[in-house]
C-alpha positions as CSV (number, residue, x, y, z in Angstrom):
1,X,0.0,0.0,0.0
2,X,0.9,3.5,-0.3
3,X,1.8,5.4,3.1
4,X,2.4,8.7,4.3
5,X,4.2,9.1,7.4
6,X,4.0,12.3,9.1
7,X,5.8,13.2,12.6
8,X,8.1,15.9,13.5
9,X,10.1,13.6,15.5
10,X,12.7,12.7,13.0
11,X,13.5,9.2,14.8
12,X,9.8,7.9,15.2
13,X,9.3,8.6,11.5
14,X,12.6,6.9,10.6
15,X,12.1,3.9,12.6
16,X,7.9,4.0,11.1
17,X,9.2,4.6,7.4
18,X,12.0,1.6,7.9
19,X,9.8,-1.3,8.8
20,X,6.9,-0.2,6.7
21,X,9.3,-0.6,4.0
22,X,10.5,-3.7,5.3
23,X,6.8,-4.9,5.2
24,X,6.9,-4.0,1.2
25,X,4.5,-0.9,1.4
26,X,5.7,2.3,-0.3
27,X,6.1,4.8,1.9
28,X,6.8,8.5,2.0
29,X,7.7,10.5,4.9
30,X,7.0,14.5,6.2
31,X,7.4,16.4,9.1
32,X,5.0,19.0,9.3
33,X,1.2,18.6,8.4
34,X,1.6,21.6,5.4
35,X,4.1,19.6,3.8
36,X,2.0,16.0,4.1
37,X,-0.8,18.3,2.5
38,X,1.3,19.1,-0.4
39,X,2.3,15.6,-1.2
40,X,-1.2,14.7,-0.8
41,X,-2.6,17.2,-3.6
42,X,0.2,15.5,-6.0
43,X,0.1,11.9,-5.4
44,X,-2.7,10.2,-2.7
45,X,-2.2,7.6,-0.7
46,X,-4.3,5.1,1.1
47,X,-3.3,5.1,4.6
48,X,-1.8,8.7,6.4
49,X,-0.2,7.5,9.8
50,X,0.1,11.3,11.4
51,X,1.9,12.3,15.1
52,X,-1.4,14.1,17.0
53,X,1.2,17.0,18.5
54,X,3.0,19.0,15.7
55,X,4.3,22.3,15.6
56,X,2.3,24.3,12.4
57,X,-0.3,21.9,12.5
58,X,-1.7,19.6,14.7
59,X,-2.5,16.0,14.1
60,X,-6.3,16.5,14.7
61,X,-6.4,19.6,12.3
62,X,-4.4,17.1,9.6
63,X,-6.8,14.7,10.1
64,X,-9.6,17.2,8.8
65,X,-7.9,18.3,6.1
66,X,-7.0,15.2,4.7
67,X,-10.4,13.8,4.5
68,X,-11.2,16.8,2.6
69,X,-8.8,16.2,-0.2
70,X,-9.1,12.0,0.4
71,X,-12.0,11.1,2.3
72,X,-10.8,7.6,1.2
73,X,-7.5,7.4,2.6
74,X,-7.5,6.1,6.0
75,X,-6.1,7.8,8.7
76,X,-4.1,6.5,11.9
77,X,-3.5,9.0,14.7
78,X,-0.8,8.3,17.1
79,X,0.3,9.9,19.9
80,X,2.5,10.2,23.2
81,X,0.0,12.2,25.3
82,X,-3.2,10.0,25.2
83,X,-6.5,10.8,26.6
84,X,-10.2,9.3,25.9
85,X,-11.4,13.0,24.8
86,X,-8.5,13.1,22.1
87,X,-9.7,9.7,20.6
88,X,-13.0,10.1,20.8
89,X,-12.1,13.3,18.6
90,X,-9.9,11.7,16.5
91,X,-12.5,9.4,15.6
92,X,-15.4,11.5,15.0
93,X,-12.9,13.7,13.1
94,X,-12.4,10.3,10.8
95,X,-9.5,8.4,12.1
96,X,-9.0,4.7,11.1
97,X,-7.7,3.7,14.5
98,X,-6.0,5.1,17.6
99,X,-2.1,4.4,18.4
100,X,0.0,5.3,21.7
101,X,3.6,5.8,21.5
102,X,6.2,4.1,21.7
103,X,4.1,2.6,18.7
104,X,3.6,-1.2,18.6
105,X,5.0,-2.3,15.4
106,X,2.5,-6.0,15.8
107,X,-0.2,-3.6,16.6
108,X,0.1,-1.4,13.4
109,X,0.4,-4.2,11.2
110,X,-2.3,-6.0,11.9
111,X,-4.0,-2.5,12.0
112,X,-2.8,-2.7,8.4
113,X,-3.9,-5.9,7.1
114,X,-7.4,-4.9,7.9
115,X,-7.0,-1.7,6.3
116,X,-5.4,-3.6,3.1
117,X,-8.6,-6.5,3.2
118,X,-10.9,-3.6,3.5
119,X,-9.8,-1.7,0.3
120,X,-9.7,-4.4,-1.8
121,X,-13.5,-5.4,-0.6
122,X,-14.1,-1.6,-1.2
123,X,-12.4,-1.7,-5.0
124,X,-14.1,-4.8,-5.6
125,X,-17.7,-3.3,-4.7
126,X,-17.0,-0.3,-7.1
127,X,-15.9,-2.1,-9.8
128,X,-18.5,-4.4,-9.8
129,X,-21.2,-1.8,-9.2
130,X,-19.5,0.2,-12.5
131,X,-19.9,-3.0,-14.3
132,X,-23.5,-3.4,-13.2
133,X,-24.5,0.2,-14.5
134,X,-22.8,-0.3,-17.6
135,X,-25.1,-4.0,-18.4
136,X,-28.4,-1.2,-17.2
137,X,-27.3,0.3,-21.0
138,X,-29.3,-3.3,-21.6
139,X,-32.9,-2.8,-19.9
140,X,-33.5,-6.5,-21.5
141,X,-31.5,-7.7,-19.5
142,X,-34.4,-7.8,-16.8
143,X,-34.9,-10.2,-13.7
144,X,-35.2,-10.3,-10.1
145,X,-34.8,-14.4,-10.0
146,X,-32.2,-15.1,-8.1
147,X,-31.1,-17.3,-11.4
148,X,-30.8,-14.4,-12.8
149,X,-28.8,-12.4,-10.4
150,X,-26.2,-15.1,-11.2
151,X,-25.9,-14.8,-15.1
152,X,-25.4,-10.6,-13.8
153,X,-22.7,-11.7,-11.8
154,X,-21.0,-13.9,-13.9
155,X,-21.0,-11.2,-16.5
156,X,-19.2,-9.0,-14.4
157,X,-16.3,-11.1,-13.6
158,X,-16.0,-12.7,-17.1
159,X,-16.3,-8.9,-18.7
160,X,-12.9,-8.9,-17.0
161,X,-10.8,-11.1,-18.6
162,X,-10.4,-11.8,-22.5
163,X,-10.9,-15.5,-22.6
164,X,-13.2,-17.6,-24.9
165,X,-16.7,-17.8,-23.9
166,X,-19.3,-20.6,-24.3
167,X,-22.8,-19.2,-23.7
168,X,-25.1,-22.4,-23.3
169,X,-29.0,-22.0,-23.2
170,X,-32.1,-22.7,-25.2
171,X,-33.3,-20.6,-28.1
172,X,-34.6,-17.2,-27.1
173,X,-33.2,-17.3,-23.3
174,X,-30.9,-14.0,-24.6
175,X,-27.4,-15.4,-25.4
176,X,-26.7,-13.0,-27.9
177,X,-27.8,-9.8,-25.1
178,X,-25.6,-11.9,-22.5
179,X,-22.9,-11.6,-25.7
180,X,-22.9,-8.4,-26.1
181,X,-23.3,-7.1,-22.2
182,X,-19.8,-9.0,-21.5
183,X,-18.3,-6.8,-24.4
184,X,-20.0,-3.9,-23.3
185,X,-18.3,-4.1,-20.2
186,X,-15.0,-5.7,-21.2
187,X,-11.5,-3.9,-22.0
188,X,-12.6,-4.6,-25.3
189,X,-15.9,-2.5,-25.3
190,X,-14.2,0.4,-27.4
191,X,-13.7,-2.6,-30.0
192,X,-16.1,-3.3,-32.6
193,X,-18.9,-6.8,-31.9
194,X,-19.6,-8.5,-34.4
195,X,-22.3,-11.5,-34.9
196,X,-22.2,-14.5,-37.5
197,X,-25.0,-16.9,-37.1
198,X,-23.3,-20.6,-38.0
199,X,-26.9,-21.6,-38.6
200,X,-27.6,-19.2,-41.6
201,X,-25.4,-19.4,-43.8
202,X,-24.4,-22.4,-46.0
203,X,-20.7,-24.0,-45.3
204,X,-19.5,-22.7,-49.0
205,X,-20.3,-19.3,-47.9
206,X,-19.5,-19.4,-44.0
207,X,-15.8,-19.8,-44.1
208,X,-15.5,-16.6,-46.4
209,X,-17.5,-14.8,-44.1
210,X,-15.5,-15.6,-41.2
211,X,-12.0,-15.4,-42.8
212,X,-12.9,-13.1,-46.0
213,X,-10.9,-13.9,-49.8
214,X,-8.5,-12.8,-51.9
215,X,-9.4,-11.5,-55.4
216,X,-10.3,-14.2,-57.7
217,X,-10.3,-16.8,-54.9
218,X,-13.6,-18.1,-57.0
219,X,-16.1,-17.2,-59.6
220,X,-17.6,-13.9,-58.5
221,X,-14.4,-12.9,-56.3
222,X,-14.0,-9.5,-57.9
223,X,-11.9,-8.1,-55.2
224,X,-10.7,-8.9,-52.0
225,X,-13.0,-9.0,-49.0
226,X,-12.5,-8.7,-45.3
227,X,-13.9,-11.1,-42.9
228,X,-15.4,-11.1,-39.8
229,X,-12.1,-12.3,-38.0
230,X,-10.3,-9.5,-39.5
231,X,-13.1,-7.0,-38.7
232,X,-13.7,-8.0,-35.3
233,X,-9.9,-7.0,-34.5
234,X,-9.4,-5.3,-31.5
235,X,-12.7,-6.0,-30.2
236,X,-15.5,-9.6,-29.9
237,X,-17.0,-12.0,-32.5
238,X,-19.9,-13.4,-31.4
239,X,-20.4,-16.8,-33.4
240,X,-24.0,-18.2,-32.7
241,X,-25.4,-21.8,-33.1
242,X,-21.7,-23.0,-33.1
243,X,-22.6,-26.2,-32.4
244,X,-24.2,-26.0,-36.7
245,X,-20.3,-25.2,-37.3
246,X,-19.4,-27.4,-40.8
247,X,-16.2,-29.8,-39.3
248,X,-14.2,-28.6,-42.2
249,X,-14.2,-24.6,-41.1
250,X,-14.0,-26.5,-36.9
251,X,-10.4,-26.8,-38.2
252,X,-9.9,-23.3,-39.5
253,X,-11.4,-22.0,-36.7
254,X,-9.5,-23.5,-34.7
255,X,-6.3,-22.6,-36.1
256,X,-7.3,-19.3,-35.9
257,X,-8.0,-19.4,-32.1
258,X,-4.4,-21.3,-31.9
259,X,-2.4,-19.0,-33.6
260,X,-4.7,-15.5,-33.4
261,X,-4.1,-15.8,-36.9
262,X,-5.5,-17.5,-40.2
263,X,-5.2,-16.4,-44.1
264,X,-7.9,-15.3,-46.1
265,X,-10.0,-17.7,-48.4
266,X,-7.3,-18.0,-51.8
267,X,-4.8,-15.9,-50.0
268,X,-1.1,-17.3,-48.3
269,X,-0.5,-13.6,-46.5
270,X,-1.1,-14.8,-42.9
271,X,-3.9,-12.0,-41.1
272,X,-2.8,-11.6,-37.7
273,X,-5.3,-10.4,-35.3
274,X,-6.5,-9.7,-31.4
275,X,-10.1,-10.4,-30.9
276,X,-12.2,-11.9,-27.9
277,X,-14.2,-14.6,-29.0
278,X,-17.7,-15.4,-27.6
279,X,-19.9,-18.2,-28.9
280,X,-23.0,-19.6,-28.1
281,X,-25.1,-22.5,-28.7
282,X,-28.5,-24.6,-27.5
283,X,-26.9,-27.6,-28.8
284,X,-25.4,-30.7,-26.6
285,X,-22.0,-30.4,-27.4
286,X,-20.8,-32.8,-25.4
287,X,-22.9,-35.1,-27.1
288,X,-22.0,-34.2,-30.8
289,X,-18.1,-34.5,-29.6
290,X,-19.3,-38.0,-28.9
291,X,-20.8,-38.5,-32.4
292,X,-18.1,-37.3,-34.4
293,X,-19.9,-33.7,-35.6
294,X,-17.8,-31.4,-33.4
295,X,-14.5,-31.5,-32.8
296,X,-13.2,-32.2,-29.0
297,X,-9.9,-30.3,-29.0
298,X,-12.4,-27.2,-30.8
299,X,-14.9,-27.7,-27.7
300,X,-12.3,-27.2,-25.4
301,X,-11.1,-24.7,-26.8
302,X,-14.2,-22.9,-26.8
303,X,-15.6,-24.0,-23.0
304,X,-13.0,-22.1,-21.2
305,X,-15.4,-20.3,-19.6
306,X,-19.0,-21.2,-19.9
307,X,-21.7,-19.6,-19.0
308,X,-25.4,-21.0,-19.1
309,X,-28.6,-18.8,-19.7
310,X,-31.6,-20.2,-17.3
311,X,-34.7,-21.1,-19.5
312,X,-38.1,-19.1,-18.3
313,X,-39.9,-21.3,-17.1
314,X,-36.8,-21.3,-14.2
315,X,-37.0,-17.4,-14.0
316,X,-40.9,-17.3,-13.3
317,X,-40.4,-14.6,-10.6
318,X,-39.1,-12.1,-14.1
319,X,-41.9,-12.8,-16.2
320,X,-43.8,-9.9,-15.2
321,X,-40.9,-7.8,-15.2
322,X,-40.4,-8.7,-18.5
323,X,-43.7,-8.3,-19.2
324,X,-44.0,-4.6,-17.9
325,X,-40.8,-3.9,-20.2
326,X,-42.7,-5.1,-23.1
327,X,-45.5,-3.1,-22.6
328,X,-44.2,-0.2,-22.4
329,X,-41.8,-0.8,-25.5
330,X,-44.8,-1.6,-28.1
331,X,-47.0,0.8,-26.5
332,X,-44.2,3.8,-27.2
333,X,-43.8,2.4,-30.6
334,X,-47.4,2.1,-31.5
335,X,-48.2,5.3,-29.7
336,X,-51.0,3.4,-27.5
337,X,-51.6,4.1,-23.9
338,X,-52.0,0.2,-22.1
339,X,-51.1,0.7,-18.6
340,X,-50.8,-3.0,-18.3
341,X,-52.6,-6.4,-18.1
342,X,-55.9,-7.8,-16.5
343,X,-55.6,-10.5,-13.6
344,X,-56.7,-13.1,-16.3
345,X,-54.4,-12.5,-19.0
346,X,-51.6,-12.8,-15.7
347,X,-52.7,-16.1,-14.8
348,X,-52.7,-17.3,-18.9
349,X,-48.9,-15.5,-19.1
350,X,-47.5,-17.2,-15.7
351,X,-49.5,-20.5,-16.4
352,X,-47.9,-20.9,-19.8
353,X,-44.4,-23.0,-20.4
354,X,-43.0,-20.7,-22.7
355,X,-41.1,-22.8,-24.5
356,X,-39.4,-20.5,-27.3
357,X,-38.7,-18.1,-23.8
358,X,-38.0,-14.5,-23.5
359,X,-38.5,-14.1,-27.2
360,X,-41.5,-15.6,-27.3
361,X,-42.9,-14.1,-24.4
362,X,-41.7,-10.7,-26.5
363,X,-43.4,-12.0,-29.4
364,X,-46.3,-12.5,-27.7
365,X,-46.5,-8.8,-25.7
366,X,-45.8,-7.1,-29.3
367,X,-49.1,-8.7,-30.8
368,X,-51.1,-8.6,-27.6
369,X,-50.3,-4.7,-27.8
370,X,-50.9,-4.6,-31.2
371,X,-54.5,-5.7,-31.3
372,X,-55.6,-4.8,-27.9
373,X,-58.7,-1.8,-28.1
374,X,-58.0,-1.6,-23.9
375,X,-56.0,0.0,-21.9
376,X,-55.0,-3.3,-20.1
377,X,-54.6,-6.4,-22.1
378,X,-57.1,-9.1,-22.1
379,X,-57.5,-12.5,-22.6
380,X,-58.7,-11.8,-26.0
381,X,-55.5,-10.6,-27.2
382,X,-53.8,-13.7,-26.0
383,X,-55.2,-16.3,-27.9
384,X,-52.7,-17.0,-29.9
385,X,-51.2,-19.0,-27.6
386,X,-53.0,-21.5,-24.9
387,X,-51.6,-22.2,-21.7
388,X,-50.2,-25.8,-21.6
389,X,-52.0,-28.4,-18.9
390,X,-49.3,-29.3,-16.8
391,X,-51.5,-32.8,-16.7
392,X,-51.5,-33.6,-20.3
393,X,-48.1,-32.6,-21.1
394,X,-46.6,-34.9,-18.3
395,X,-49.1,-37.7,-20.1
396,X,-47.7,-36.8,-23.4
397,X,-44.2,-37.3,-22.3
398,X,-45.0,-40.3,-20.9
399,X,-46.4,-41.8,-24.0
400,X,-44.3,-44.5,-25.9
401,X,-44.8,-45.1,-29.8
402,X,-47.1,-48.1,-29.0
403,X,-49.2,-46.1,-27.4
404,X,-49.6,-43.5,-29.5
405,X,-50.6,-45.5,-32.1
406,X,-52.9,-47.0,-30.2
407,X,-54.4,-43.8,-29.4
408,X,-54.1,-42.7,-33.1
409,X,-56.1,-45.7,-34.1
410,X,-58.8,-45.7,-31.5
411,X,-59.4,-42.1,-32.8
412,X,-60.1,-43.2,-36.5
413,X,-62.5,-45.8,-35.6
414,X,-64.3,-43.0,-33.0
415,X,-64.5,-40.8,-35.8
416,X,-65.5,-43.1,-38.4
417,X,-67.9,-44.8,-36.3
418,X,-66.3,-48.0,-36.5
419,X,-65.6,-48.5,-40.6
420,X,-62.4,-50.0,-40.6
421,X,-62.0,-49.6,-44.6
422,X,-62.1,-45.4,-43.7
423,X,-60.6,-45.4,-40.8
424,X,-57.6,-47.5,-42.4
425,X,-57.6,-44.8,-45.3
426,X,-57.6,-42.1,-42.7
427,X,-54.4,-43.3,-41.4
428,X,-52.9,-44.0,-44.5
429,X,-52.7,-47.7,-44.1
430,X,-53.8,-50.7,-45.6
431,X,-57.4,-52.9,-44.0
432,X,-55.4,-55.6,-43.0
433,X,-52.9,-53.6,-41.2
434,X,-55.6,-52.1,-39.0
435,X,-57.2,-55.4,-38.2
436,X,-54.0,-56.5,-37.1
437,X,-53.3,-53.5,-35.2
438,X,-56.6,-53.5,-33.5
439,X,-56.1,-57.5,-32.6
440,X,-52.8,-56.0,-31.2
441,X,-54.2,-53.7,-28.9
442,X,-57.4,-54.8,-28.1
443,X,-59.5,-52.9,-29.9
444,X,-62.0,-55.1,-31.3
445,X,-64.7,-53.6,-29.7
């Protein structure tokens, strides 16, 4: 830490200054309270250790001073002439702590090592609370789950570094907004971030995309073209659906992230560049390692630090939240006053699975706003979607293919009353496979 040392007895300070040193803190020393006052304005520290009796000025008056320039730094009176009224001062005045002289040397350090924990605690809180403001420049990124207090937090200490990221979650949870709050608050935010979904775009077309071409590279390669790669230097690529990555650009790819270089598509200049990569994906990568269709030494690469988006129906506590957003984003762009949502439409919205999550529950908002008459939304503007029986869906899942064609065929005959000849073209089979089917299973009846 840096320390001031201020006494006008020129031993005390030596001996102070000497084992602070000792103890690896930079230290400066002064023997009058002006002159600790002028060292302050040019270079702060974060611990003043100040005599209380000093010709000029007095420790109590240096005290005051000092947490006008510095209220941070922390302040450690000591003195030879102690009294309860002088530390009770001291204290109110600001003081850290209280020391008698002949100072004990165990005594200040441990005072120290408190001091030191506590401004590291006190660092960490700002920084993290900076980070936090700068991911409020998202207002989708909405919850008060306490899942999703966690992806915040993650976000914050992985903004930190510049390692890979693997964003995990199903469609529509918000892995590209998670994507671009970790650049947003990275030492890369003043970087460009760029986005490639692997999904869209055929293999033929993907590599050149990433990696860009040389001039006549192939038919139609007029002149050459920069790549995302090269684009993306000094700042993140955001690959999406990774796990749709064609095996032969896996190996470029990986090159790339190997050797922070690749060459362009018909080109043998070798690009080098300095770009944080993020990808994402709602596919089982493990399990397409397994199967051949992704690389393992890629999905290592790539996992170094994962991070997984919780689905909505694990969030329900920020539906609503999310809800209120929604409202009032589609109302300001349709220029419709809807205050909010009746009771009913609540209990359709909370009861519901949302499977495609937060996107379709934004999907859902938008058209609900869109063809509502009310000021609060109804039921009626919410039929698109039904709410799913928790029941039924557990009976679906239960079903095996037997039974469902069971089921399928025990619904033909209901609704042809019977007529196995219609209820067999119905389905799409032959007669005879639908007596033999309903011998099978019973259903002669």
């Amino acid at each position: 830490m840096r320390i001031l040392v201020i006494d006008d007895e020129d031993s005390q300070r030596r001996l102070l200054t000497g084992y602070l040193k000792k103890q690896g803190h930079d230290v400066k020393d002064a023997s009058s309270g002006p002159t600790a006052l002028k060292m302050l304005v040019d270079r702060g520290v974060e611990v003043a250790i100040t005599d209380m009796r000093m010709p000029e000025m007095d420790g109590l008056t240096l005290l005051r001073e000092i947490m006008k320039i510095h209220p941070d730094t922390q302040v450690i009176v000591i003195t030879a002439f102690a009294t309860v009224e002088n530390a009770v001062e001291a204290m109110k005045a600001g003081a850290t702590d209280y020391l008698i002289k002949p100072v004990n040397l165990e005594q200040l350090a441990l005072i120290l090592k408190k001091i030191e924990k506590s401004q590291l605690l006190i660092a960490e809180n700002r920084y993290l609370k900076r980070k936090l403001e700068e991911i409020e420049d998202f207002p989708e990124l909405i919850g008060e789950s306490s899942a999703f207090k966690k992806v915040l937090a993650d976000i914050t200490v992985i903004a930190k570094s510049d390692s890979t990221v693997l964003i995990r979650g199903e469609s529509g949870t918000g892995k590209e907004l998670a994507a671009r709050a970790i650049h947003h608050s990275s030492p890369q935010k003043n970087g460009p971030f760029l986005a490639v979904n692997c999904a869209a775009l055929p293999e033929t077309l993907l590599e050149s995309e990433l990696f860009g071409y040389e001039k006549g590279a192939f038919t139609g390669a007029v002149k050459r073209r920069l790549g995302r790669f090269e684009l993306a230097n000094k700042g993140t690529l955001f690959l999406d659906e990774i796990g749709d990555l064609p095996l032969p650009v896996q190996v470029k790819l990986l090159r790339a992230l190997e050797t922070k270089s690749f060459e362009r598509l018909g080109g043998v200049e070798v690009v080098n560049v300095d770009i944080r990569l993020i990808t994402a994906t709602n596919r089982n990568l493990e399990s397409k390692v397994k199967d051949g269709s992704f690389r393992e030494d890629l999905y290592y690469r790539l996992n170094v630090i994962p991070l997984d988006m919780p689905p909505l129906r694990e969030r329900k506590d920020d539906i609503m939240p999310l809800v209120d957003f929604f409202i009032k984003k589609f109302a300001a762009r349709t220029g419709k006053s809807i205050k909010g949502i009746t009771p009913q439409a609540k209990d359709i919205i909370m009861s519901h699975s949302w499977p495609g999550n937060v996107r379709e529950l934004e999907n859902a908002i938008e058209r609900a706003v869109v063809l509502s008459r009310l000021e609060l939304i109804d039921t009626d503007s919410l039929l698109a979607f039904e709410p799913i029986d928790p029941d039924q869906k557990m009976i679906t899942d239960n079903l095996n293919l037997a039974e469902l064609e069971k089921q399928a065929i025990a619904e033909a005959l209901r609704r042809t009353q019977g007529n196995q000849i219609e209820a067999a073209a119905l389905l799409g089979i032959h007669r005879n496979t639908i007596r033999n089917k309903m011998k099978q299973y019973g259903l002669d009846g």
